[in-house]
KEVOMAR-688991 format. One line per field, with one value per residue (C-alpha): residue in three letters; x, y, z. Coordinates in steps of 0.25 Angstrom, whole numbers, plus 5000, padded with zeros to 4 digits. Each point is the difference from the previous one (the first is absolute). Layout:
N
rest	(ALA/...)
east	(X/...)
north	(Y/...)
up	(Z/...)
This chain:
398
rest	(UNK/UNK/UNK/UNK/UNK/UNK/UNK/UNK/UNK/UNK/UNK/UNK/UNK/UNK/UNK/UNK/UNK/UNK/UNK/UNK/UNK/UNK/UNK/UNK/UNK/UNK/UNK/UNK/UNK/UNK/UNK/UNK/UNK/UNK/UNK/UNK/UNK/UNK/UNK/UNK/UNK/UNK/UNK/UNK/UNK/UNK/UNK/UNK/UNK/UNK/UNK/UNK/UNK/UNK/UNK/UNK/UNK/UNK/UNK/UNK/UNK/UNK/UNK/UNK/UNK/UNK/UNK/UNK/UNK/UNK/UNK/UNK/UNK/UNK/UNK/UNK/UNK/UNK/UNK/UNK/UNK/UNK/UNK/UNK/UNK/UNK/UNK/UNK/UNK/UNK/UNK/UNK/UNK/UNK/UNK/UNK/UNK/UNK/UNK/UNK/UNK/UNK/UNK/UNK/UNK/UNK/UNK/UNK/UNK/UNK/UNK/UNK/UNK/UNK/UNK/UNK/UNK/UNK/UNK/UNK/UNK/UNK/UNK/UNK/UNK/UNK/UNK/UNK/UNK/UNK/UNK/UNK/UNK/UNK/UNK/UNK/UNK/UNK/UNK/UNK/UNK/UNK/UNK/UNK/UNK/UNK/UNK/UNK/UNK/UNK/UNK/UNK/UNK/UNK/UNK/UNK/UNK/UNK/UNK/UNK/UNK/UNK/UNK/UNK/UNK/UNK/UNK/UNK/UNK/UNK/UNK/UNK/UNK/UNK/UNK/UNK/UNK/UNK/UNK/UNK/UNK/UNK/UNK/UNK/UNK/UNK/UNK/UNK/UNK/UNK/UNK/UNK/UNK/UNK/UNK/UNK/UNK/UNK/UNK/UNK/UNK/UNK/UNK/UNK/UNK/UNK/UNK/UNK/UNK/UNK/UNK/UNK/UNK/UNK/UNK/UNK/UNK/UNK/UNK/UNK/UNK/UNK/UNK/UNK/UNK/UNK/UNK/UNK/UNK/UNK/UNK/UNK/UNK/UNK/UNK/UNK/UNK/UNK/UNK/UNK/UNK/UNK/UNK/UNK/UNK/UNK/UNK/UNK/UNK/UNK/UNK/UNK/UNK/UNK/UNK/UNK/UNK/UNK/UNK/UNK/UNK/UNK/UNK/UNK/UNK/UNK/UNK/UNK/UNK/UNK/UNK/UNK/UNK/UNK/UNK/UNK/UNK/UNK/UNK/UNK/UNK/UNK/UNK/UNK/UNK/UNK/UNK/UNK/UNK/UNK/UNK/UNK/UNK/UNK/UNK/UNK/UNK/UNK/UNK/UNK/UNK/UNK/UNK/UNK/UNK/UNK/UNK/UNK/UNK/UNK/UNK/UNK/UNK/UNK/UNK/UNK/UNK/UNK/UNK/UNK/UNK/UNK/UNK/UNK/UNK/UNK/UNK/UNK/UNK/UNK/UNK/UNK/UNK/UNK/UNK/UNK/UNK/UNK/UNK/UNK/UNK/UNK/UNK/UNK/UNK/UNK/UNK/UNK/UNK/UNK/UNK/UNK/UNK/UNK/UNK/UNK/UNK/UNK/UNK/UNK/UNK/UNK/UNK/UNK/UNK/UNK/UNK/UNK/UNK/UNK/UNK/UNK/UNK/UNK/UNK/UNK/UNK/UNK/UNK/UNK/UNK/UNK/UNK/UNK/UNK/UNK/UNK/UNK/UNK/UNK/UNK/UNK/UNK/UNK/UNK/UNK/UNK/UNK)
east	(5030/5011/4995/4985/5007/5009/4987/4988/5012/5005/4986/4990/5008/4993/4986/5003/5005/4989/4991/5006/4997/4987/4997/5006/4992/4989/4999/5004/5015/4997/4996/5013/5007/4993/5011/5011/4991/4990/4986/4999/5013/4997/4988/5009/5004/4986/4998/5011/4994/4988/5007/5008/4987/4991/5012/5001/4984/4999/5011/4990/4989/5008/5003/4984/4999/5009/4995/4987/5003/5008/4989/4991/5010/5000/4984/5001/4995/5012/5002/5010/4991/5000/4987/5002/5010/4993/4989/5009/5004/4988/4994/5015/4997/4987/5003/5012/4989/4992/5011/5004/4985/5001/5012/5012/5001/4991/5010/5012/4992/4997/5015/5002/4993/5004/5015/4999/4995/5011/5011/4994/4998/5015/5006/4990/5007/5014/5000/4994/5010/5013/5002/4999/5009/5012/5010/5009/4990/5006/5010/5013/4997/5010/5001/4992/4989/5001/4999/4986/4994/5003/4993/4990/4998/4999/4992/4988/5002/5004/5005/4984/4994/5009/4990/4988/5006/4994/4986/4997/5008/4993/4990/5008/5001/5009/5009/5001/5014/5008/5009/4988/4994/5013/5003/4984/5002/5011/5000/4985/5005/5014/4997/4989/5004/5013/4993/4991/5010/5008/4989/4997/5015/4998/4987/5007/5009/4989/4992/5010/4996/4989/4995/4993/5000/4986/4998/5010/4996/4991/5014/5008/4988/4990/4984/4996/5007/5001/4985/4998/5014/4995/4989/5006/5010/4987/4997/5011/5005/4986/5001/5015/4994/4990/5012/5008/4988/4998/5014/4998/4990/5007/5010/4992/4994/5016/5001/4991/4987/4988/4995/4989/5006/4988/5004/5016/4996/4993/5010/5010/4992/4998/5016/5001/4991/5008/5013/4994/4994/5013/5009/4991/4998/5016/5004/5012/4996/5014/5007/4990/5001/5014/5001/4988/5010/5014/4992/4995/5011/5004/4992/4999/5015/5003/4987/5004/5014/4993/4989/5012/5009/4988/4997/5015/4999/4989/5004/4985/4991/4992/4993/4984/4998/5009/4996/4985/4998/5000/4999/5013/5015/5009/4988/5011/5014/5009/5012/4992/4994/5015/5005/4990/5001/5017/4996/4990/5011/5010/4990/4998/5015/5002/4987/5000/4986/4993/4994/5012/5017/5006/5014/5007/4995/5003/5016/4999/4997/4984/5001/4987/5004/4988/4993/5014/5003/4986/5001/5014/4999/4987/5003/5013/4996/4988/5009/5010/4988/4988/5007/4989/4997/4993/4987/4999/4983/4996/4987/4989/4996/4986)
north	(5038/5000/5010/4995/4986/5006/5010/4990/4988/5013/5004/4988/4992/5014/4993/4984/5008/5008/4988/4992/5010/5001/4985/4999/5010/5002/5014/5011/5003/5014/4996/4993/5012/5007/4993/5008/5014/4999/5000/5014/5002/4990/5008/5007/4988/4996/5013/4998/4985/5007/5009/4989/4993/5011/5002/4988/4998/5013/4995/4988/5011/5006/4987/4996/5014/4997/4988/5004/5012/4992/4989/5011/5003/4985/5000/5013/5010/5010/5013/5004/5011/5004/4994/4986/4999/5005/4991/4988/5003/5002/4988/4992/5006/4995/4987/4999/5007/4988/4988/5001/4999/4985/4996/4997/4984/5001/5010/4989/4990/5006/5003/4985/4997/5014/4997/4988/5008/5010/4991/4994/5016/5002/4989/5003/5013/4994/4994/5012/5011/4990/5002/5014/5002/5009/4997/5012/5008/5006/5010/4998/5002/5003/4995/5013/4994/4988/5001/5009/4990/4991/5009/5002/4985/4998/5011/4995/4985/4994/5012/5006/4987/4999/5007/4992/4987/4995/5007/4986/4989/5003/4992/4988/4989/5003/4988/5001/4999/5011/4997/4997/5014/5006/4991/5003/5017/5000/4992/5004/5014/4999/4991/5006/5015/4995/4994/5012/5011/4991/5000/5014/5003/4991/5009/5014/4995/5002/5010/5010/5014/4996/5011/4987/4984/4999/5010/4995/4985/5001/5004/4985/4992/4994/5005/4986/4999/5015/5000/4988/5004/5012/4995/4991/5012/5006/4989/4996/5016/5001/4987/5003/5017/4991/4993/5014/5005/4991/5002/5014/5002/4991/5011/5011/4993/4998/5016/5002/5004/4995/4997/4988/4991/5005/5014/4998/4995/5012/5009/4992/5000/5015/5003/4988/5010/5013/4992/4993/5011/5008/4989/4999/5015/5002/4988/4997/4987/4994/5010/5003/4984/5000/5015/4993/4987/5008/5007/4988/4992/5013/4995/4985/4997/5004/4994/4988/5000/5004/4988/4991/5003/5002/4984/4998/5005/4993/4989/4996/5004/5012/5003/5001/5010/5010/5000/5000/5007/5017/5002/4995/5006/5000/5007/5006/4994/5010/4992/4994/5015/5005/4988/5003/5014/4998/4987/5011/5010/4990/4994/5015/5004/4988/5002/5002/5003/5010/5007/5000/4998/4998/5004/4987/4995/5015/4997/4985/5002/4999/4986/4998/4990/5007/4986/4994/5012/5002/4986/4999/5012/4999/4986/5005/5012/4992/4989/5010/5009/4988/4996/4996/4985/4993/4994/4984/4998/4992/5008/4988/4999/5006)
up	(4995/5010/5009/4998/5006/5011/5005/5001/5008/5011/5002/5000/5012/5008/4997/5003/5014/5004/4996/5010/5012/4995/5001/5011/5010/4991/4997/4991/4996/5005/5013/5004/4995/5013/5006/4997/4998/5012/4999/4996/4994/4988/4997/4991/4992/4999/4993/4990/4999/4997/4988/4995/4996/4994/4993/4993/4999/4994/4990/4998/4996/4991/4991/5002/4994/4989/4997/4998/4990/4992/4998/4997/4991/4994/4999/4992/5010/4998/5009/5008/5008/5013/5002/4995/5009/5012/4998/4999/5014/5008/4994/5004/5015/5002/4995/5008/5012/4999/4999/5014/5005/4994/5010/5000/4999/4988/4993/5005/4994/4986/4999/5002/4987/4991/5004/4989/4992/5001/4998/4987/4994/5006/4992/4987/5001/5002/4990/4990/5006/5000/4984/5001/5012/4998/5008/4995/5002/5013/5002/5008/5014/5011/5014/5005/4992/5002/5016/4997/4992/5011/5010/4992/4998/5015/5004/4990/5004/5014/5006/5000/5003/5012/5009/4996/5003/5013/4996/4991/5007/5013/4998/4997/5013/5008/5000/4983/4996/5000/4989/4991/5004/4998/4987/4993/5004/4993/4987/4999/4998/4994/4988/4995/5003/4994/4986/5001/5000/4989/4990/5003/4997/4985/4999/5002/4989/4991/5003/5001/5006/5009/5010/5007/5000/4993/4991/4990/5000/4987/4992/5007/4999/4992/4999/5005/5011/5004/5005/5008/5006/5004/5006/5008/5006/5005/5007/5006/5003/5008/5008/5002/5005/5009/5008/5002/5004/5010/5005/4999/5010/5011/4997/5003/5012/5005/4999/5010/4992/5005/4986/4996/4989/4988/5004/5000/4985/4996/5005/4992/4987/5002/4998/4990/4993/5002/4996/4988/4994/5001/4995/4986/4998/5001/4990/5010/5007/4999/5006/5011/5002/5001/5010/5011/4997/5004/5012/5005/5004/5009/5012/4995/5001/5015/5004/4994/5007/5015/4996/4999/5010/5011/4996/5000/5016/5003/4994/4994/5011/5003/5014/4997/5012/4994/4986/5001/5015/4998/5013/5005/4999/4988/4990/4994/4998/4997/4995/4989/4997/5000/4992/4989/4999/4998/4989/4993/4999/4997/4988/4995/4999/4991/4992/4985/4996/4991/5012/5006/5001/5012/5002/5002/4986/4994/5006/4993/4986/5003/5006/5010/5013/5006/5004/5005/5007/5006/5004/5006/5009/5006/5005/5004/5008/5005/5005/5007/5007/5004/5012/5008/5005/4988/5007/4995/5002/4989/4991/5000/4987/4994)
């Protein structure tokens, strides 16, 4: 609960910020980051944007997947065939193929209303998991740990939200408040993420030995509420898929691909697919979860301090003719390259991730700093090589 706590207060103030800049100049958080990158040198964070966010949609897919076996499984229809399994995909693709087509503002909408819902089945399920709870149930944990499950904490929370910020307070007036954008970002992710990942916690208590969230439900819960649960988790997970995918395709766009928003979908859907299927056919959800998780935070972190200290410089204010005109000098700014690259290499030797360990968290017991050090040094370096004359042009708002 400590780390849980600690992770989600570090990492959500990163959303609140880059809401604010999106309010403010009425576009994408990506786009300001041009800024520090160049036009075409931010193409390669627009890619990792991009990656970010089939990651975690594809992470979506594979709970929907879940979900749906499991109340096949409550209705009676046993089978844990490869074909099952298969099938439950495709049809999970096409649905989520078809929810884009109805726009974004009435996906937003629909959210309004099942949020209610949600938070009543949340406290139903509070309520049933609390008696069962074993607070003992954990085994001693060191600080190495502890300092991972912080890491791991912020890279799924506000530290992966960070990027996406601006995409949806954009279209807010430009004269809104900028400490109820800040204040609404923030709390709106860090008290539910924080209750979420609480409950969750109570639940893993319980259903003890679980290769994934879903699956092991049935066992902590009752019958009567396991279903229409379920339900609702495929709900929300595919209106929740629709939002990344919408940030996912301003992504792809910011790398440079000349891609129509239907076709960026498709293409998304199309390694959701791959992905999902390999998570269910391997039984290892979890530890996949927690290696794209530990990679992750390798390019998020020195982003996150160049994005910071670039506004820092700035003091606010972005020029419109440099971040939008691709014709002009400074395509590529080669101290914010440089400071990223260092940040990434700095993130990696601090890294302590199933995939891989780097050798500052080998020499400390296993502790991961990976975000802090990522962050730090980036913004450092950047500060030291970007030297150049910040130009102070307000960007009129869309």
């Amino acid at each position: 609960m400590a780390a849980i706590v600690i992770g989600n207060l570090l990492a959500f103030p990163l959303v609140g910020f880059s809401s604010i800049q999106g309010m403010q100049h009425g576009t994408s958080t990506m786009a300001i980051s041009r800024a520090a990158y160049g036009n075409k040198g931010a193409r390669v964070l627009g890619f990792f944007g991009w990656l970010n966010m089939v990651g975690f949609e594809a992470g979506g897919m594979v709970m929907i997947t879940l979900a749906g076996l499991t109340l096949l499984k409550q209705a009676g229809v046993e089978g844990e065939g490869l074909g099952l399994k298969v099938a439950i995909v495709l049809i999970a693709a096409v649905i989520q193929l078809i929810l884009p087509l109805i726009g974004h503002a009435a996906v937003m909408k629909a959210q309004k209303y099942l949020t209610w819902v949600f938070v009543a089945m949340f406290v139903v399920m509070a309520i049933l998991v609390a008696p069962k709870a074993n607070l003992t149930a954990g085994g001693s944990a060191d600080f190495s740990t502890f300092t991972l499950a912080v890491m791991l904490v912020m890279s799924g929370g506000g530290l992966s939200w960070a990027p996406l910020g601006g995409d949806y307070s954009r279209y807010l007036p430009v004269d809104s408040s900028r400490k109820a954008v800040f204040g609404y970002a923030f709390l709106g992710g860090f008290v539910p993420y924080l209750l979420l990942m609480i409950l969750g916690a109570a639940v893993a208590t319980v259903v003890t030995n679980a290769s994934d969230p879903i699956s092991g439900l049935p066992g902590a819960l009752p019958s009567w509420f396991v279903v229409p649960y379920l339900l609702l988790t495929v709900v929300t997970l595919f209106a929740a898929n629709t939002t990344d995918l919408y940030s996912s395709g301003l992504n792809l766009q910011a790398a440079g691909i000349r891609i129509k928003r239907w076709a960026a979908v498709v293409l998304d859907l199309i390694f959701c697919v791959i992905i999902t299927f390999v998570a269910i056919t391997s039984d290892s959800f979890n530890t996949m979860l927690n290696a794209f998780l530990g990679l992750v935070v390798v390019w998020l972190a020195p982003w996150a301090g160049i994005y910071v200290t670039d506004w820092l410089r700035r003091k606010g204010v972005y020029d419109a003719a440099s971040l939008f005109d691709e014709s002009g000098p400074g395509q590529i700014r080669w101290a914010g390259l440089i400071a990223q690259a260092v940040g990434m290499l700095a993130a990696g030797l601090w890294l302590n991730s199933s995939v891989y360990v780097g050798w500052l968290s080998s020499a400390t017991g296993g502790s991961d700093f990976s975000i802090f050090a990522g962050f730090v040094v980036a913004g450092v370096v950047y500060a030291a090589l970007d030297r150049r004359a910040v130009p102070v042009k307000e960007l009129a708002h869309a």
